[in-house]
C-alpha positions as CSV (number, residue, x, y, z in Angstrom):
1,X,11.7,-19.4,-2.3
2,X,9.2,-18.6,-5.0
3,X,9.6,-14.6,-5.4
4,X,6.6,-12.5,-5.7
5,X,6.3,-8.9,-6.2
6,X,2.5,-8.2,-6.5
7,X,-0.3,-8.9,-4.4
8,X,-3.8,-7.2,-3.4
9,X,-5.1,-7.9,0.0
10,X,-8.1,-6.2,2.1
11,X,-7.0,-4.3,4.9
12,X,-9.2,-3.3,8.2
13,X,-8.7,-1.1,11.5
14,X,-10.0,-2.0,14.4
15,X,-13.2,-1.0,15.3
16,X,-14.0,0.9,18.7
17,X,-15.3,-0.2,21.8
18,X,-18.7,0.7,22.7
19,X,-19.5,2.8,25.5
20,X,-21.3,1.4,28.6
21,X,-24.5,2.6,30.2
22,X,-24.6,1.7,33.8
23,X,-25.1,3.1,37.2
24,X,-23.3,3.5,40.5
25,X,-24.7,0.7,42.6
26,X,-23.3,0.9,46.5
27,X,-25.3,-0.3,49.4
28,X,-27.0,2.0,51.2
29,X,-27.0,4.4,48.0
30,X,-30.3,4.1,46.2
31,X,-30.3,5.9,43.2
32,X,-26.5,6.1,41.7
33,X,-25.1,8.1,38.9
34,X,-24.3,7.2,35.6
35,X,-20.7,5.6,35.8
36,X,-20.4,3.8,32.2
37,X,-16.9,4.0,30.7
38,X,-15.7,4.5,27.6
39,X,-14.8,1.9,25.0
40,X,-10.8,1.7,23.7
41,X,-9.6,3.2,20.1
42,X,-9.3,0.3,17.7
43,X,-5.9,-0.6,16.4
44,X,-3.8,0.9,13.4
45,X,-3.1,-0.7,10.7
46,X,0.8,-0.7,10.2
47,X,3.2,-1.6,7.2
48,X,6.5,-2.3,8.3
49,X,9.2,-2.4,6.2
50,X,11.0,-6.1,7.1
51,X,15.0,-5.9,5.6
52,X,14.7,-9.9,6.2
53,X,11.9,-10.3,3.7
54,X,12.2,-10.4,-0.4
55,X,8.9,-11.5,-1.6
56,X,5.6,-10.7,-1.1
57,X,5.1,-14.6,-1.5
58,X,3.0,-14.7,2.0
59,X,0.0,-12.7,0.8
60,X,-0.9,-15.3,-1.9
61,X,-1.5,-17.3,0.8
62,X,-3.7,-14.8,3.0
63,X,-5.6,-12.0,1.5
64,X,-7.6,-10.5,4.4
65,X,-6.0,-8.5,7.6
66,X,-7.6,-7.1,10.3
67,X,-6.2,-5.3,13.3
68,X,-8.0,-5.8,16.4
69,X,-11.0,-4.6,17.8
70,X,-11.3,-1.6,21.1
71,X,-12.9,-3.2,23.9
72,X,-16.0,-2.2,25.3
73,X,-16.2,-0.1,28.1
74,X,-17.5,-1.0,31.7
75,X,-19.3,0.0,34.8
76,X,-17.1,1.9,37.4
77,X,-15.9,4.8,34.8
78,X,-13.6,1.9,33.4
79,X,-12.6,2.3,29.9
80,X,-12.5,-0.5,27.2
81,X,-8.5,-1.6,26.4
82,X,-7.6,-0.5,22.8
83,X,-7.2,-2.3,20.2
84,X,-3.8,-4.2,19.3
85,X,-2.4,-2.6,16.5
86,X,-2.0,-4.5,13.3
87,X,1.5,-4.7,12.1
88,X,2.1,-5.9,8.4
89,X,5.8,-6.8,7.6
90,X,7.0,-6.2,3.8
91,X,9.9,-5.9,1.7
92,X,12.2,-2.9,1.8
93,X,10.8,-1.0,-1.7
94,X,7.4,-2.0,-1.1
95,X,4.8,-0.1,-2.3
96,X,1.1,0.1,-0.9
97,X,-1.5,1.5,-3.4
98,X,-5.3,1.7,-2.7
99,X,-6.9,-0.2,-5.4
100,X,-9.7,2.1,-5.6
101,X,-8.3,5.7,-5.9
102,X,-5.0,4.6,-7.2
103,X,-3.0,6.6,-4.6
104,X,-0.4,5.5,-2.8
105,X,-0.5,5.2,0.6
106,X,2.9,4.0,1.8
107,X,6.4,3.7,0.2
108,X,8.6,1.2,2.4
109,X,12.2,2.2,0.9
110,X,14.1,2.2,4.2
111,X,14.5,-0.6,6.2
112,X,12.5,-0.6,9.4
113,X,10.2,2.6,8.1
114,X,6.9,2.1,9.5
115,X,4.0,4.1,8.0
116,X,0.1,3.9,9.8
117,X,-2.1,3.2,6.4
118,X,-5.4,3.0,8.7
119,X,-6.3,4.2,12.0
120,X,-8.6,2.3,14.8
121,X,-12.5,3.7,15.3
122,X,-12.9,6.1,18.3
123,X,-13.9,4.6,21.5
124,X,-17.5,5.5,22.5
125,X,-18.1,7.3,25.5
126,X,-20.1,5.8,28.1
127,X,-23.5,7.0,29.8
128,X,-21.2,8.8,32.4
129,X,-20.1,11.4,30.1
130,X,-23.8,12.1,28.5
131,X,-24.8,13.3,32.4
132,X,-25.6,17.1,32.6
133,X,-27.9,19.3,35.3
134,X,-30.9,18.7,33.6
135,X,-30.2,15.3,32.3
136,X,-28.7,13.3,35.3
137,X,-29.4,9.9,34.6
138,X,-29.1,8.9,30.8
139,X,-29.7,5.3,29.8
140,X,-27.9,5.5,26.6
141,X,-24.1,5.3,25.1
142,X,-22.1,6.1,22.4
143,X,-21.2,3.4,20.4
144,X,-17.7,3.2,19.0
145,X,-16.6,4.0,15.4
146,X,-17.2,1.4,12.8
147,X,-14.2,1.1,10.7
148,X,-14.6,-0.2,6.8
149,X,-12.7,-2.2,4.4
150,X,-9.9,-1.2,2.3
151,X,-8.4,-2.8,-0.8
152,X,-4.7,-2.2,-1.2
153,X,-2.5,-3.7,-4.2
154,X,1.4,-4.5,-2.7
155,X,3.5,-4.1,-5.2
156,X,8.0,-4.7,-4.9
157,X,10.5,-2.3,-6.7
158,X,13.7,-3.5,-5.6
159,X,15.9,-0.1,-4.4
160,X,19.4,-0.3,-6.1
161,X,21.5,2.6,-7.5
162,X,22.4,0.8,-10.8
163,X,20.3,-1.8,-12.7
164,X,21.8,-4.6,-15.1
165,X,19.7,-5.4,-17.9
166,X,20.1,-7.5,-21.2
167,X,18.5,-9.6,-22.6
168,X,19.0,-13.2,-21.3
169,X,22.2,-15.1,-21.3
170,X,24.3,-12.0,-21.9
171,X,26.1,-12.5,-18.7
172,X,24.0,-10.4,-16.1
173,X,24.5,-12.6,-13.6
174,X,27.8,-13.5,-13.6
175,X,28.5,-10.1,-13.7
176,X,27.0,-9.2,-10.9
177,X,29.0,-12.0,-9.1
178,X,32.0,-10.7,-10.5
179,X,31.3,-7.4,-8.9
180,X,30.2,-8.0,-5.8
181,X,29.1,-10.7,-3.1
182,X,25.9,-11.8,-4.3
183,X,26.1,-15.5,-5.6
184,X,23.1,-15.9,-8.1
185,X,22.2,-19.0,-10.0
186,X,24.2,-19.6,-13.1
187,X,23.7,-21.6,-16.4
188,X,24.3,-21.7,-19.6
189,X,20.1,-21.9,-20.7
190,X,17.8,-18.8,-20.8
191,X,15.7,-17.2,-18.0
192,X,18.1,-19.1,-15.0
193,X,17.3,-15.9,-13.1
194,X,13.9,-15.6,-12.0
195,X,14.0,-12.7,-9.4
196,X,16.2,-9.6,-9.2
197,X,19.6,-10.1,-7.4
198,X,21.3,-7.6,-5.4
199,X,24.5,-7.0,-4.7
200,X,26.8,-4.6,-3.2
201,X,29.6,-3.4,-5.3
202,X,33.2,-1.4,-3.9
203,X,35.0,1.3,-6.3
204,X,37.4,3.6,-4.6
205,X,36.0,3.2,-1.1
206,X,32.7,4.1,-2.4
207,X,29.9,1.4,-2.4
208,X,26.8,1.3,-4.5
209,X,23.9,-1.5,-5.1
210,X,23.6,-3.2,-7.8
211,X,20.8,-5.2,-9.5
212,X,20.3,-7.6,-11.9
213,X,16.8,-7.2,-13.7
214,X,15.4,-10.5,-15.2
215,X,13.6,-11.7,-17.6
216,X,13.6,-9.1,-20.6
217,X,12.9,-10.5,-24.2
218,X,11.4,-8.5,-27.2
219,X,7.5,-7.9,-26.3
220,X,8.9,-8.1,-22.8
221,X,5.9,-4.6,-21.9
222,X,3.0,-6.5,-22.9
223,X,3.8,-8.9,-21.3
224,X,6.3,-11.8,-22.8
225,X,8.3,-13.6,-21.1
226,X,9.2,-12.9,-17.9
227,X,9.8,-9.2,-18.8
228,X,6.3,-7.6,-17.8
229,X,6.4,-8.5,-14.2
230,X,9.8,-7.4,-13.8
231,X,10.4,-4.1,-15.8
232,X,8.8,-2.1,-13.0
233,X,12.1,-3.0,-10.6
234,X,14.4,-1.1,-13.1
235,X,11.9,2.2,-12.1
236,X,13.9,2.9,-8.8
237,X,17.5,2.7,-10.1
238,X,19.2,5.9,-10.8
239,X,21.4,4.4,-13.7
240,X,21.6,1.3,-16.2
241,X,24.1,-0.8,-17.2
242,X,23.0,-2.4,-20.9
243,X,24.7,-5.9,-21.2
244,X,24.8,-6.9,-24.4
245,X,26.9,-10.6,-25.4
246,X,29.0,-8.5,-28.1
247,X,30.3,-11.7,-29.5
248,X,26.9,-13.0,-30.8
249,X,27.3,-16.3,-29.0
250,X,23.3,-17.0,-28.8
251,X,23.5,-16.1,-32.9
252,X,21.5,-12.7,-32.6
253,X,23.4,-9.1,-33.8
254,X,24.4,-7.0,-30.8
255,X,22.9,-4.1,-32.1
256,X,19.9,-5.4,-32.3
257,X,19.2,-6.6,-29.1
258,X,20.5,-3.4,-28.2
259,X,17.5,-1.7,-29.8
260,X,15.3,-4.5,-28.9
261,X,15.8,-3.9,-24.9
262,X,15.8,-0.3,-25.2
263,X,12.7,-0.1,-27.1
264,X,10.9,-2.5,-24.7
265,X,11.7,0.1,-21.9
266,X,10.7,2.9,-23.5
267,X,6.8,0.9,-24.4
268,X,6.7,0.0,-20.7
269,X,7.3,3.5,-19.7
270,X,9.1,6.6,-21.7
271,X,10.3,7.9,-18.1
272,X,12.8,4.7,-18.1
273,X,14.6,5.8,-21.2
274,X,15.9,9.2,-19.0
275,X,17.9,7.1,-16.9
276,X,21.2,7.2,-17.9
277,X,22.5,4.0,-19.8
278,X,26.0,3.0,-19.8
279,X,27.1,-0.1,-22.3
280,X,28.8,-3.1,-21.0
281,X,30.4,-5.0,-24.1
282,X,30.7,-8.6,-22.3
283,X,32.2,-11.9,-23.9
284,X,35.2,-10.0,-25.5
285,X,36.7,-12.8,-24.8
286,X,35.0,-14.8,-28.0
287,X,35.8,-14.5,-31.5
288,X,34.0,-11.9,-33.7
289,X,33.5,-9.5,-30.8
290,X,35.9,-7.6,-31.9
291,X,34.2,-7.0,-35.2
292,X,31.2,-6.7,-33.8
293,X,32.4,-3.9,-31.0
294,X,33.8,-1.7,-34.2
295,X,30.3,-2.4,-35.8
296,X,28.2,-1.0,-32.4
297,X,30.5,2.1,-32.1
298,X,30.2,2.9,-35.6
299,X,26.3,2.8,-35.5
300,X,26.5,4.6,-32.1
301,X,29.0,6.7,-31.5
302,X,27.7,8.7,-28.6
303,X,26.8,5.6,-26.6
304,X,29.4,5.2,-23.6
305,X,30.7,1.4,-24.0
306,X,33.0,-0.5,-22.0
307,X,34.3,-3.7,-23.1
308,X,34.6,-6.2,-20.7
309,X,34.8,-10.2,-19.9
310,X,33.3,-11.8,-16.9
311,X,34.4,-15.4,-17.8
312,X,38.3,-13.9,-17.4
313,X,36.9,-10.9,-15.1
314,X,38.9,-7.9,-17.5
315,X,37.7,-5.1,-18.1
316,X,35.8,-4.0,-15.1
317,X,38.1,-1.0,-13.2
318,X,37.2,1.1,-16.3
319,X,33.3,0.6,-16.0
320,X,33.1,0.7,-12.7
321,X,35.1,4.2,-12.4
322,X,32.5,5.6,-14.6
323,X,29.7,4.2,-12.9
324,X,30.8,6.2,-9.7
325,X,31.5,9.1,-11.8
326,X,28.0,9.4,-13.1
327,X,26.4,8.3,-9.5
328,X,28.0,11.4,-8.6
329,X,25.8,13.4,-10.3
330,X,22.4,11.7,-10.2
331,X,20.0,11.9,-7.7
332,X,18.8,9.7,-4.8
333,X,16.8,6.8,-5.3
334,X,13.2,7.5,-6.8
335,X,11.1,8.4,-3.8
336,X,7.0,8.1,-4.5
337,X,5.1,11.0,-2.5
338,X,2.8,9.3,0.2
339,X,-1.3,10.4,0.5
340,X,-3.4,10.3,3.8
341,X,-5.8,7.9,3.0
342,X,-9.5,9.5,3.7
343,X,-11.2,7.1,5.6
344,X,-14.6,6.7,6.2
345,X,-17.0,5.0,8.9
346,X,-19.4,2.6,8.8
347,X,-21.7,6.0,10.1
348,X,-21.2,7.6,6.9
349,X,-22.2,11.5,7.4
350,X,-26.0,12.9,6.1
351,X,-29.2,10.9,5.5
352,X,-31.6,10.7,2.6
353,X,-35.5,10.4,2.0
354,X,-37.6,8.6,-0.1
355,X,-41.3,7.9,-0.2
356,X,-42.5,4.2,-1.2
357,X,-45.3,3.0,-2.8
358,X,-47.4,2.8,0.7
359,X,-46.9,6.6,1.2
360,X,-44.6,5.9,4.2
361,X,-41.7,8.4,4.4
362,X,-38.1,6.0,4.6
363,X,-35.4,7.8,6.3
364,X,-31.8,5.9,5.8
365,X,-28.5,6.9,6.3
366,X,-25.2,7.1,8.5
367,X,-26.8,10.0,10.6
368,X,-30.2,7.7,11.5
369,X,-28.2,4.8,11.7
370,X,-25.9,6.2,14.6
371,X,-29.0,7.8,15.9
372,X,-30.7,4.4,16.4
373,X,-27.8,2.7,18.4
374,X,-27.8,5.5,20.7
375,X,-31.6,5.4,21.6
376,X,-33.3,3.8,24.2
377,X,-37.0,3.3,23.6
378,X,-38.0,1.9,26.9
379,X,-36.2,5.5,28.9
380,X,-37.9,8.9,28.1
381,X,-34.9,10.9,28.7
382,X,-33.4,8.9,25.7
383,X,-36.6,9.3,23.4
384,X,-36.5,13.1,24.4
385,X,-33.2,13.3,23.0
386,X,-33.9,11.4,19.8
387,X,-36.6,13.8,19.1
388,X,-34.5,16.6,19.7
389,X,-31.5,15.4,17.4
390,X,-34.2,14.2,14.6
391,X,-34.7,18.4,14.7
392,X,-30.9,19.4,14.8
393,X,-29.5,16.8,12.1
394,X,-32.7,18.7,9.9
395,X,-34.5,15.3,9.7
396,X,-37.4,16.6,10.5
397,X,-37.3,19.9,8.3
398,X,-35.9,17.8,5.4
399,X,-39.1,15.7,5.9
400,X,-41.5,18.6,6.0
401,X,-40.1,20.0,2.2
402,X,-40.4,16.2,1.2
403,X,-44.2,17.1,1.7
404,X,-44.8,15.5,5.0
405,X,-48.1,16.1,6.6
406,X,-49.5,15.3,10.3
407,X,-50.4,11.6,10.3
408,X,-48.0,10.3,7.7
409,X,-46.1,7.6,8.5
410,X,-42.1,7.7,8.9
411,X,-39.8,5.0,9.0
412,X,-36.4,5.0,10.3
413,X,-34.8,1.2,10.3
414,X,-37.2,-0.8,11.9
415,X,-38.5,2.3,13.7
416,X,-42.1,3.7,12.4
417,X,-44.2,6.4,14.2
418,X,-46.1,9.3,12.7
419,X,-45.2,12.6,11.7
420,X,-46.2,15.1,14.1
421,X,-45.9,19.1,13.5
């Protein structure tokens, strides 16, 4: 399976149902009441985070998600159904970041963690509950909320206590399968890991995940190799292991891949190079490592290095008691802080005025636009209340300071009429 860690898809909750004008119609009763329902809540929008999955691979493939729509109300006070919500499955370590603001909205680091991103529109009310004593028979209904359209980027850290890194064909992977059950691909020829491999290793009863990170040559953080889409997996691990091939089989110097790895970390983000580093010395096993080992501690004697040998598996009880030893001390994995995101509707709050070339007042916005779809022209009692809500959303006094005079013309949509003190 091809892995994938990053994606952008656009994201929408349900709208809600519209509200129903209607009236009571029974024989023998003439003149009913008002018994429209209300329409039902759109659906959520829902990351869940899928411990079966490891790639993002899907959303290459589909880009656009919608949850689905409230149903509109009916006659008989019966309400619309709401919405189905829309549940989107990811990787355990998935992150969900609006493209826009750059916040994140969701952090899927546990398995089966689900987090609502966006919630459905409101359900309009129907004509039933617009009835009052001096207004017993309204023609008119709420319609639901309009929901809008979100761009989120996905993007995969994989979650692991300890992270192997190296550049390639140090011996990462057969590490890793030396210390625990994960069985990744293996070959003598560079960049035979294309994803990062998990495991889960045993010390002393104690069990710890371990991970090796792909893919890291020298310009690796802008972008070379394999390195760039992969550095961001070693942000969630609370220690490194540094493999280096100490014999200098691939014919490069051991201290200078050393640097090499550690300075590509540090371009791709200073934040990395405060994770505590231990030094795994593999392929002790070939000639001049020896050599070579004495060379590394002599130009770094503070660095904490193990020598080891995964082709005749020596080595490893010492490394791994110390990799306990400092877990013992770190934190938990790196846990990003989640943001509400604000959402707004299709009715955007306020309205605004402008006066075109014709001298005819335009009035446009979410507050006229709702205004509109709750109007009746054909039923005075709905008129009567769009002239009274035209006077308490300040439409009318915001016109007035725009200079409007008796006679001018005002046009709201495809609504004209003159302005009348």
């Amino acid at each position: 399976m091809q892995f994938v860690d990053h994606a952008k898809i656009v994201m929408k909750a349900g709208n809600g149902g519209d509200g129903h004008a209607s009236f009571h119609r029974e024989k023998y009763v003439a003149q009913g009441g008002p018994d429209g329902g209300d329409g039902g809540r759109g659906g959520d929008v829902v990351f869940f985070a899928d411990p079966h999955l490891s790639t993002l691979l899907d959303f290459k493939f589909q880009r656009f998600y919608r949850a689905e729509n409230g149903a509109p109300g009916q006659a008989a006070l019966s309400s619309g159904k709401n919405g189905k919500p829309l549940i989107i499955h990811v990787p355990i370590g998935t992150i969900v970041r609006d493209v826009e603001s750059g916040a994140i909205l969701a952090d899927l680091s546990e398995g089966g963690k689900e987090r609502v991103v966006l919630h459905g529109g409101r359900g309009g009310k129907g004509n039933a509950k617009f009835a009052t004593s001096t207004r017993q028979a309204p023609r008119f209904a709420q319609p639901g909320q309009k929901t809008l359209e979100y761009e989120v980027e996905l993007e995969l850290k994989s979650i692991a206590d300890v992270g192997l890194v190296g550049l390639p064909s140090v011996g990462k992977s057969t590490i890793l399968s030396v210390l625990t059950a994960a069985k990744p691909k293996i070959a003598a020829y560079h960049f035979t890991t294309l994803s990062p491999n998990l495991g889960v290793a045993s010390r002393h009863n104690r069990s710890f995940v371990l991970a090796d990170i792909p893919g890291l040559i020298e310009g690796a953080a802008e972008g070379a190799g394999l390195g760039h889409d992969f550095l961001r997996h070693i942000e969630r691990t609370r220690m490194l292991v540094h493999v280096l091939d100490i014999s200098g089989s691939e014919m490069r110097d051991p201290i200078e891949d050393y640097e090499k790895i550690n300075d590509e970390l540090k371009k791709f983000s200073p934040l990395l190079t405060e994770i505590p580093q231990l030094v795994a010395a593999n392929k002790t096993d070939l000639p001049e490592a020896e050599e070579n080992l004495a060379r590394f501690k002599e130009e770094y004697p503070n660095v904490e290095v193990f020598p080891v040998s995964a082709a005749t598996v020596q080595g490893f009880e010492a490394l791994l008691d110390r990799v306990v030893q400092v877990l013992d001390t770190l934190p938990p994995v790196l846990r990003y802080e989640e943001t509400d995101l604000v959402e707004g509707s299709a009715y955007e709050p306020g309205f605004h005025i402008t006066r075109g070339d014709d001298g005819v007042f335009e009035v446009t916005g979410g507050d006229v636009e709702k205004l509109l779809d709750t109007t009746d022209p054909d039923d005075e009692i709905s008129m009567r209340r769009f002239q009274q809500l035209l006077v308490k959303n300040g439409i009318i006094s915001a016109l007035r300071e725009m200079g409007a005079k008796d006679g001018d013309g005002i046009r709201l949509g495809e609504w004209e009429f003159d302005f009348m003190e």
